[in-house]
N, C-alpha and C positions, 0 to 999 in steps of 0.2 A: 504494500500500500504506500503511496505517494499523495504527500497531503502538499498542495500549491497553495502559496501566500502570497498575495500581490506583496504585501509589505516589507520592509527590513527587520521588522519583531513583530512577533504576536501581538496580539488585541490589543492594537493602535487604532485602531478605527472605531464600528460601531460597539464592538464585545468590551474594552475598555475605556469607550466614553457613553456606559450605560448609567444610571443612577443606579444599576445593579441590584434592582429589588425580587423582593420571593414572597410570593404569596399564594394562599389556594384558594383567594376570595374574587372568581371567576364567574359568569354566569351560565357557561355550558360545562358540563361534566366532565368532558373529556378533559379540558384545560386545567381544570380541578385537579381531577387525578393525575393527569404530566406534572403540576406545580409538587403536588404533594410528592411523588415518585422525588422530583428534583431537591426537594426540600432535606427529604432524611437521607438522601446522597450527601449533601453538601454536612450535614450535622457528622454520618459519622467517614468524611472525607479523608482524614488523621490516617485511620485503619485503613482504607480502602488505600492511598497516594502516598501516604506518609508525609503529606503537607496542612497545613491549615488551610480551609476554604474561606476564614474571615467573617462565616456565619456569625449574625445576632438576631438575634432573635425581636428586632427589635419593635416587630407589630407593624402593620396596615390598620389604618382606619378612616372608614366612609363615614363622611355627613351626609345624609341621603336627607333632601327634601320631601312633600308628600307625593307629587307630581311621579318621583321616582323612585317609590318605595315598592309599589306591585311587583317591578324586574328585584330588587334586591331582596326584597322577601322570598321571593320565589328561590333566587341564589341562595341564599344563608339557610333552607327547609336542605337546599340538595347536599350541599355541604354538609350540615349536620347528620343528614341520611347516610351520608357515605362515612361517618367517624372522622372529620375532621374539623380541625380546630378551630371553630369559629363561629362569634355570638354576637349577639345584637345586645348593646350599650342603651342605657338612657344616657337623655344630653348630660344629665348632672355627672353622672360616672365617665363620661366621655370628656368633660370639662376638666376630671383630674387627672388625665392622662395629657392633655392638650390644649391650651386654652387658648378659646376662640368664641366669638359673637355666635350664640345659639339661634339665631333672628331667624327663623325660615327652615331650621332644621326638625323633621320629623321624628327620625330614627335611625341610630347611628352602631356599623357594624363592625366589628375588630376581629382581629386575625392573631391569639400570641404569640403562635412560632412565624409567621409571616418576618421577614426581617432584610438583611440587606449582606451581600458576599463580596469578597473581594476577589474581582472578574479580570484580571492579569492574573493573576498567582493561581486562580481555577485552571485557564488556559493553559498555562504552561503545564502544569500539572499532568493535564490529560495527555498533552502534547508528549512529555516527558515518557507517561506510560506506554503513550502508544511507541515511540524509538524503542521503548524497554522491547515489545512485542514484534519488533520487526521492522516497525514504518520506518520512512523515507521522509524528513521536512525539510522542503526548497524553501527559504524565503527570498526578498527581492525576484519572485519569479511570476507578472503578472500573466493570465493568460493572453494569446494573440490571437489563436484559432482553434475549432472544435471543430473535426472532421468524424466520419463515421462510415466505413467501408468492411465491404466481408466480414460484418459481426464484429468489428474490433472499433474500438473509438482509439484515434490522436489529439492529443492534445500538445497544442506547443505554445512555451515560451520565447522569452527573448531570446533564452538561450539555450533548450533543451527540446526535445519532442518525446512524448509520453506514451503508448501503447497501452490499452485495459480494457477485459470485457463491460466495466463498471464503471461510470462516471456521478460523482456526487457532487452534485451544485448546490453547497452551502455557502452561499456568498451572501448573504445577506442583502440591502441595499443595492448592490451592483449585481446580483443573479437573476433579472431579468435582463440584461444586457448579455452576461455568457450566455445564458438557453439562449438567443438569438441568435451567437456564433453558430450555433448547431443547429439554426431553422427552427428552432422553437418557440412556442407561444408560449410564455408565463405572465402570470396579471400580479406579478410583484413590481410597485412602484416605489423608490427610495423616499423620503419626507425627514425635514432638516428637523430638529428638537434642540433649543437652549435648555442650559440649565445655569440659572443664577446663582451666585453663592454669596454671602453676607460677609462682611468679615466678623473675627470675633465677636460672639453678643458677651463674653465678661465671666458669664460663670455655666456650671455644669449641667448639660438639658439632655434628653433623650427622646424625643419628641419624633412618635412613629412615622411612614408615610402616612398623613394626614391628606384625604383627598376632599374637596369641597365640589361635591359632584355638583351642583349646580351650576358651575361656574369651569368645572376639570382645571381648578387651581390647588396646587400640591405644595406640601412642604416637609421635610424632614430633616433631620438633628443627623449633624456629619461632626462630629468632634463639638467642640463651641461653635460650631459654625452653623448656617441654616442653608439649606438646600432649597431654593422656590424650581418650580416652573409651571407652566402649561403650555398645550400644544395650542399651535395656530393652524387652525381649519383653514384657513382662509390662501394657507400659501400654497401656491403650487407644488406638484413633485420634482424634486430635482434634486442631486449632489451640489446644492450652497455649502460654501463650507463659511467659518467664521460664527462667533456668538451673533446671534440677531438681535443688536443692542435696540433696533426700532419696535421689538415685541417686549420690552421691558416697561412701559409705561399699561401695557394692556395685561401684562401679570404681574406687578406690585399692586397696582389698584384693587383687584376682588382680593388676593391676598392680605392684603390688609383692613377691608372690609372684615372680612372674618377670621381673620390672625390680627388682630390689632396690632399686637405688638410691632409686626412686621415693621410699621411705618415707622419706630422708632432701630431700625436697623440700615447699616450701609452696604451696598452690594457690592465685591470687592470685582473689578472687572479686570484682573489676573487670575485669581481663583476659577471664574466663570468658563464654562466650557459648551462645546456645540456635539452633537452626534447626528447620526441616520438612527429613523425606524424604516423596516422595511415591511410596505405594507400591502395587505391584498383586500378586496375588494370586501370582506366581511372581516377583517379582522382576526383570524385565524391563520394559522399556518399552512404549507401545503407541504407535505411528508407522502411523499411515497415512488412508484414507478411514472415518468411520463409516458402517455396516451401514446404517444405521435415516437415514441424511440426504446429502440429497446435499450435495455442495461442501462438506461438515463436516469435517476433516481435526484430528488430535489429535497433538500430539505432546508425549508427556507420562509420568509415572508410572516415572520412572528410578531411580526406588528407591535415590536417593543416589549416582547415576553422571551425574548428569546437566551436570554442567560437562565429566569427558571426551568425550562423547556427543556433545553441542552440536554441534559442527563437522559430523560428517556428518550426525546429524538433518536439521542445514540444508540439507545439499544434498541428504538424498533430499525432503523437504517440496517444495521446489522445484521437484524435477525430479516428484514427484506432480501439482504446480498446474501445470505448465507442460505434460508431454510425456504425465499420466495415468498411469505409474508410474515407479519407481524405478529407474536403471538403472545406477547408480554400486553400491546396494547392497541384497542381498536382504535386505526386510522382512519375510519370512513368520515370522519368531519374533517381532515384534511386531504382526503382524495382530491385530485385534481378534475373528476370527475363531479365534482358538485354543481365545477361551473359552469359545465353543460350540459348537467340536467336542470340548472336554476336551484339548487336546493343547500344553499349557503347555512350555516348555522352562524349569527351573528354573534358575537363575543359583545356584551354592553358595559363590562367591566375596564375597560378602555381608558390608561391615562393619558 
């Protein structure tokens, strides 16, 4: 096996400018149970890698208004059904974990082992296990072209060419551009994501992903530090790169509407960093064999879930190349097949 890295190190792009978070407070099942799968990986990672994953535990929690409590109620029944860790708060218990303006909030849901990983040191990790096992890591080696003749796929770099019956496009962001080297259709589009960082607030907070759904304005406790953001619907798909200092007045504002504090905080614009989500048209990932090729397999388009995913991705891909399907976990909500029968399973948990 031959793993290709556009870059000169590992997760420098979207996998290490993610906010890194884990949680099973999902509103389709399947996500749930990937999250959780990736969760107790990451807890007991030590024994498994012999490195630290950086796991804390450090909670999710939704402000759910009334407007959008039906979808989150319905989440938090599935969750519970399935033994996993997560409850629905009053605002007053939710105030001692986070304080924020309750003006509007109905009922609010937390996650306690939901928490945040350290996504360099995971990568390498895996990275490292898999050299143990046998693989091959090019880095500086982006691709140039994906050919496919007599059952064999080429792939070639700037400076190599590749031969395998298996080709795995986890590219995140950029893998609908390889499927097109190869004539293929993927409905993964790249979308820029800031993430704001405060400097110093002075003294010691731990303060969950707090998401204020009415608004998909977020904040979380990084050291003394505060972590804001939210996505901007509004911009186009594309590889911008650079913090989008012009979405900074549009997520300070509801942020501090309902994190008061906020407003008494300063955003350090070194700290501050940019990433890709890569995202497909429901929100969801697409894991499995492409239609249109054989031995083409896609594991991609996590629409910003894609560090707690990771773990089982790997082992349904796997058990895809090795046994022909998946038997650890059902794929049919990220078949590629959904999208042309029309039968998409939306993800509403979306930050």
């Amino acid at each position: 096996m031959t793993v290709l890295e556009a870059a000169d190190r590992p997760a420098i792009q979207s996998s290490g400018r993610s906010a890194a978070g884990v949680r099973v407070q999902f509103s389709s099942e399947s996500n749930a149970r990937m999250s959780w799968f990736g969760i107790q990986e990451f807890q007991e990672f030590h024994a498994l890698t012999g490195r630290d994953s950086g796991y804390r535990p450090q909670g999710y929690l939704f402000l759910v208004p009334e407007s959008h409590w039906p979808n989150h109620e319905a989440a938090l029944s599935m969750q519970q059904t399935l033994g996993l860790p997560a409850e629905r708060l009053t605002t007053k218990d939710a105030q001692a974990i986070v304080p924020f303006d309750p003006d509007g909030i109905y009922a609010c849901t937390y996650g306690p082992q939901d928490g945040v990983i350290e996504p360099k040191g995971v990568t390498q990790a895996y990275l490292d296990m898999a050299v143990s096992h046998g693989a091959t890591i090019r880095l500086a080696s982006p691709v140039t072209a994906v050919a496919f003749k007599q059952g064999v796929w080429t792939v070639t770099t700037q400076a190599e060419t590749f031969t395998s019956d298996f080709v795995v496009n986890a590219t995140g962001a950029w893998s609908g551009r390889i499927a097109a080297m190869a004539n293929l259709t993927l409905p993964v589009e790249p979308s820029h994501r800031s993430v704001f960082v405060t400097e110093p607030l002075g003294f010691d907070h731990a303060y969950p992903l707090t998401v204020d759904v009415a608004t998909g304005t977020y904040i979380r406790s990084d050291g003394q530090r505060l972590l804001i953001g939210r996505s901007n619907l509004k911009q186009p798909p594309g590889l911008f790169t650079g913090v989008d200092w012009d979405w900074l007045p549009d997520t300070i504002e509801p942020a501090t509407r309902r994190f008061p504090f906020v407003g008494n905080t300063t955003i350090d614009r070194h700290a501050s960093w940019w990433g890709y989500y890569a995202l497909t048209p429901d929100d969801n990932a697409i894991i499995g064999f492409h239609p249109d090729a054989e031995g083409w397999l896609d594991a991609t388009g996590f629409s910003g879930h894609g560090i707690q995913h990771a773990p089982a991705a790997g082992v349904a891909i796997s058990e895809l190349v090795n046994q022909g399907a998946s038997t650890s976990f059902d794929l049919t909500p990220y078949a590629h097949a959904r999208f042309l029968k029309d039968t998409p399973t939306v993800e509403h948990h979306v930050v």
